[in-house]
N, C-alpha and C positions, 0 to 999 in steps of 0.2 A: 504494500500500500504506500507505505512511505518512498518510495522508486518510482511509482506513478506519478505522484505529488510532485519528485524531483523533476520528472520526466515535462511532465504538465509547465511547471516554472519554465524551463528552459525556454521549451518550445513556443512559452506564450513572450517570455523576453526578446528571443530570435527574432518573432514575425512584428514584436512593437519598431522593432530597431530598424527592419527589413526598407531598403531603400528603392523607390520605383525606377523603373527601367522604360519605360511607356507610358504616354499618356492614355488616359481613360475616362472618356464623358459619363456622365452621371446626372443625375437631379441635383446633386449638391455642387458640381459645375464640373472644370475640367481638373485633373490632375497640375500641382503648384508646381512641382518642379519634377526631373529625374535625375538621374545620377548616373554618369559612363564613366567607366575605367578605360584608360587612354594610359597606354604607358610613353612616358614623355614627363619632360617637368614643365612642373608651371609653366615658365618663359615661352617653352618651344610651343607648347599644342597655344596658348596664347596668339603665339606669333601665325600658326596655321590659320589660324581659326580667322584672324583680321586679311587673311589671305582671302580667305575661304568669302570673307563679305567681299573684296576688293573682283575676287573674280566674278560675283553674280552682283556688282553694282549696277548692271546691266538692266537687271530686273528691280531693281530699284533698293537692292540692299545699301545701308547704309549704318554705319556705327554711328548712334546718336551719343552716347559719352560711355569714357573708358577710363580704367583706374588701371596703368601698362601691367599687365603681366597676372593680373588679378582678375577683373572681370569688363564685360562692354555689354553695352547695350547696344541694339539692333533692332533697326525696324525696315522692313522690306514687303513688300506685295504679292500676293498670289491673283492672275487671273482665272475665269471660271472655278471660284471658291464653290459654290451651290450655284447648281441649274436646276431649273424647274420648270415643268410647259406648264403654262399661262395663254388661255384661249387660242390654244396652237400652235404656240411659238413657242421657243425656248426662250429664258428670262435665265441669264448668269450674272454673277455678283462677285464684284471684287473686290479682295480683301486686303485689308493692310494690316501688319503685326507686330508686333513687339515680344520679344527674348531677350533675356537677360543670361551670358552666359560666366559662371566663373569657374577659376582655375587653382588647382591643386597637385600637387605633386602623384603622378598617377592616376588624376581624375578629375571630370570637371560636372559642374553643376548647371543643369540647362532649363530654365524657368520660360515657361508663358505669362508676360505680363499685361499685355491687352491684345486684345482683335478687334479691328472693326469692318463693316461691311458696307458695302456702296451697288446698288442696281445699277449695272450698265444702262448708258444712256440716262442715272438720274443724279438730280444733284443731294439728294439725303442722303445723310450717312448714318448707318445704326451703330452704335458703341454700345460691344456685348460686355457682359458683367460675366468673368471667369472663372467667378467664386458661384454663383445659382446660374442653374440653367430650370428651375421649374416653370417660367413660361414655355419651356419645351415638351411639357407632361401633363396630361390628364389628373383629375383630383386620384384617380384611382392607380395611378402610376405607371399607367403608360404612356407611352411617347404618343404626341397629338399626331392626327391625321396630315398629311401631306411632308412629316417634319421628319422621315425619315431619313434621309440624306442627312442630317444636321451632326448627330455624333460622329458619322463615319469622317464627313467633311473637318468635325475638329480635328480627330485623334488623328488623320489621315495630315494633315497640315505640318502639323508639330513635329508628330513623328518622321516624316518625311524629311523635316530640317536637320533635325538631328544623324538620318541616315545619312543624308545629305554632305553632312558636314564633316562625320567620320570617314566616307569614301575619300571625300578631298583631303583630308587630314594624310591620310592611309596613303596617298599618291604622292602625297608630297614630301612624306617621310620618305618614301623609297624612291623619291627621284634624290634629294638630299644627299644618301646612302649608297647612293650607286656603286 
């Protein structure tokens, strides 16, 4: 009994401490941050990483403020964020974002700090709240009607950036390293 007990502790310690690896939409919004192991020190995945905005400034990446070798902020666009047909047509929205990325010896910290969204061809802009997403939910806790796209669209964003950012990292290490 007492080995169970023991067993019980650990494992309830283990999964308090356990750090996410993906983002994940929810009712209570999207996931704050993740956490990649990147072996490299601070300095260098740092240095990658301002790389990594410099090559897709294209797409409108841009470091909005940076503490060198610690952390930056980054806000860049995605087009066709959510399409939707709308009396026959397709109707896509583009999005702008904000990440906050920092750096650690062996790892770095990659946070969603805002989204916002814009209908092509409109001039409103929606600024999503990344902490609640229950205007996305029924009283009864499902996802409302036509809003399916909506989770796959966040987790699909974010996570993308971070794949995103690890490939480049990863190519640039080994061009580096030749």
């Amino acid at each position: 009994m007492k080995l169970q007990i023991v067993l019980l502790m650990a494992f309830l310690s283990t999964s308090t401490f356990a750090q996410e690896t993906e983002f994940k939409f929810s009712k209570d919004g999207l996931t704050d941050f993740i956490v990649t192991t990147y072996d490299g020190s601070a300095k260098d995945t740092y240095n990658r990483a301002l790389a990594w905005v410099k090559e897709n400034s294209k797409k409108g990446y841009k470091v909005v403020s940076a503490v060198e070798n610690e952390k930056m902020t980054i806000e860049g666009g995605k087009e066709n964020f959510i399409c939707s047909k709308a009396g026959g047509t397709i109707v896509c929205t583009y999005a702008t974002f904000t990440i906050e990325i920092s750096f650690k010896e062996g790892k770095y910290k990659f946070a969603a700090i805002g989204l916002s969204e814009k209908p092509n061809n409109s001039t409103t802009t929606i600024i999503h709240n990344l902490d609640d997403f229950s205007e996305y939910y029924d009283k009864d806790g499902s996802l409302k009607k036509y809003k399916d796209d909506v989770p796959v669209a966040y987790e699909t964003l974010f996570n993308d950036l971070n794949k995103n950012l690890i490939l480049f990292m990863d190519k640039k290490k080994k061009a580096e390293n030749w």
